[in-house]
C-alpha positions as CSV (number, residue, x, y, z in Angstrom):
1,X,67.6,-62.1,-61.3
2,X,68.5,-58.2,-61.2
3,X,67.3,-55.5,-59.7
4,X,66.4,-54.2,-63.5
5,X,64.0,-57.2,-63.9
6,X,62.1,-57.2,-60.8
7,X,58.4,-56.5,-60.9
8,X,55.9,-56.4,-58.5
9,X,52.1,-58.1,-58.4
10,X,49.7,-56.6,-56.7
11,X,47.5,-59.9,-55.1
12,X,44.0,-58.5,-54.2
13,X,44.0,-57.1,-57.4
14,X,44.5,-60.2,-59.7
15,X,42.6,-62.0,-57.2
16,X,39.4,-60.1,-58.1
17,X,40.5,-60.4,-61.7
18,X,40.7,-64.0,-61.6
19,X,37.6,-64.6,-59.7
20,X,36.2,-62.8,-62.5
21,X,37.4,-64.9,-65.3
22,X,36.5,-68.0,-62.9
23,X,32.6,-67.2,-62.5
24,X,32.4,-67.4,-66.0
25,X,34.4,-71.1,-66.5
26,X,32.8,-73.7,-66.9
27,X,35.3,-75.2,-64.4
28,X,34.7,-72.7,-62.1
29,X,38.6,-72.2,-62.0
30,X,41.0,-69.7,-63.6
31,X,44.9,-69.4,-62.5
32,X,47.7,-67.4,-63.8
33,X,51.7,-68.5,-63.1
34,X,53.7,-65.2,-60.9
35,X,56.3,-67.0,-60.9
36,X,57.6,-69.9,-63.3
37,X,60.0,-71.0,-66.0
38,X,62.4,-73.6,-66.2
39,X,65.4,-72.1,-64.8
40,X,63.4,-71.7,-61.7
41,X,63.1,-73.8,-58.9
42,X,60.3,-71.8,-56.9
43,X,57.3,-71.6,-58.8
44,X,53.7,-69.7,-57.7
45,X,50.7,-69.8,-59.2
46,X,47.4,-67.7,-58.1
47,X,44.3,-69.9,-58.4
48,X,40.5,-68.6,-58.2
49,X,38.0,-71.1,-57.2
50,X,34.0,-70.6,-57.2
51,X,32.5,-72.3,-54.4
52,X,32.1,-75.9,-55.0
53,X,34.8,-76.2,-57.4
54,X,38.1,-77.6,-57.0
55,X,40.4,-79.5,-58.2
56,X,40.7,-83.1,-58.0
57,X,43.4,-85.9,-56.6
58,X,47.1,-84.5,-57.7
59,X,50.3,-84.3,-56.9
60,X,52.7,-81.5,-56.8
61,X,56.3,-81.6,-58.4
62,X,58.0,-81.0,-55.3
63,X,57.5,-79.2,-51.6
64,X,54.7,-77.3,-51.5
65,X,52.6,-74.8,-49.7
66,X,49.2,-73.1,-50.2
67,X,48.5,-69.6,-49.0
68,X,44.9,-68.3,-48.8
69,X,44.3,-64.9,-50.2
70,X,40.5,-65.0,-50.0
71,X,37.6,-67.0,-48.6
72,X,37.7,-70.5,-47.4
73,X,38.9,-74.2,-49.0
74,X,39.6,-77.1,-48.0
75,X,42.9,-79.5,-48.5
76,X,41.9,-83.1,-48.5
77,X,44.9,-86.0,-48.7
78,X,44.0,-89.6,-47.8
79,X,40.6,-89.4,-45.7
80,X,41.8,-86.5,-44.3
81,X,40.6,-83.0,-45.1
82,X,41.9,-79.4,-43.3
83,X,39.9,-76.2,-43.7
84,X,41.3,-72.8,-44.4
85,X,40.8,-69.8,-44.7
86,X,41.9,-66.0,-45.7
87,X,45.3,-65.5,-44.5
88,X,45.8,-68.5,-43.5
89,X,49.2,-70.7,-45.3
90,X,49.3,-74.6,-44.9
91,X,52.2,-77.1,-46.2
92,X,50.7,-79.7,-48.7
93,X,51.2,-83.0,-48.0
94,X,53.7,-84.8,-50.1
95,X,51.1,-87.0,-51.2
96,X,47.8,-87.4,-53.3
97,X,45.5,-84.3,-52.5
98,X,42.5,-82.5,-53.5
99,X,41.5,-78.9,-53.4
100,X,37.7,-77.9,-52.6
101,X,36.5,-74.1,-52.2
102,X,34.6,-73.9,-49.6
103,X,33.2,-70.3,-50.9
104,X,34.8,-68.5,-53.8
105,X,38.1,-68.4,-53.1
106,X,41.5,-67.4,-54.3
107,X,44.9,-69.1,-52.9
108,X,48.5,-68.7,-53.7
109,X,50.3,-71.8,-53.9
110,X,54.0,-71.8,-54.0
111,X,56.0,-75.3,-55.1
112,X,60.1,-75.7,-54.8
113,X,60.8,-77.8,-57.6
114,X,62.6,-81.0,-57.2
């Protein structure tokens, strides 16, 4: 990538965006890709969550870590669950997990690609 192609995104405001657009989903989710194509190997997605949605049992495509921009969630992998909260970042396990909000709640999560 050049410098010409750079561009910036400003977090707290698409966080308050998507929070928006996730209070009126019926899944109580809404996400938009910062970061993703083929070519690349690092991909982030920002992900609003109202509280007591989540998303169920998956796996990600490679190392991964989740960043909390706003409010709390919780990471659950086999029986075992880990709260966290705004400004906190956590490595997912390479396994099976599940994502809860806690309280409506916005995370980044980043994945390397395999």
């Amino acid at each position: 990538m050049d410098a010409g192609h750079l561009e910036t995104v400003h977090l707290p405001t698409l966080a308050e965006e998507l929070l928006a657009q996730a209070r009126v989903a019926t899944s109580g989710r809404a996400a938009v890709s910062i970061r993703s194509g083929r070519e690349l190997r690092l991909r982030e997605t920002v992900i609003a969550l109202v509280a007591g949605s989540g998303m169920d049992d998956h796996e990600t495509n490679g190392e991964a870590t989740l960043q909390v921009l706003e409010g709390r969630a919780r990471v659950r992998w086999m029986g075992e669950s880990l709260e966290v909260g705004a400004g906190e970042a956590v490595g997912l396990p390479a396994m099976r997990h599940a994502l809860d909000a806690l309280t409506d709640a916005v995370v980044l999560l980043t994945v390397a690609v395999r």
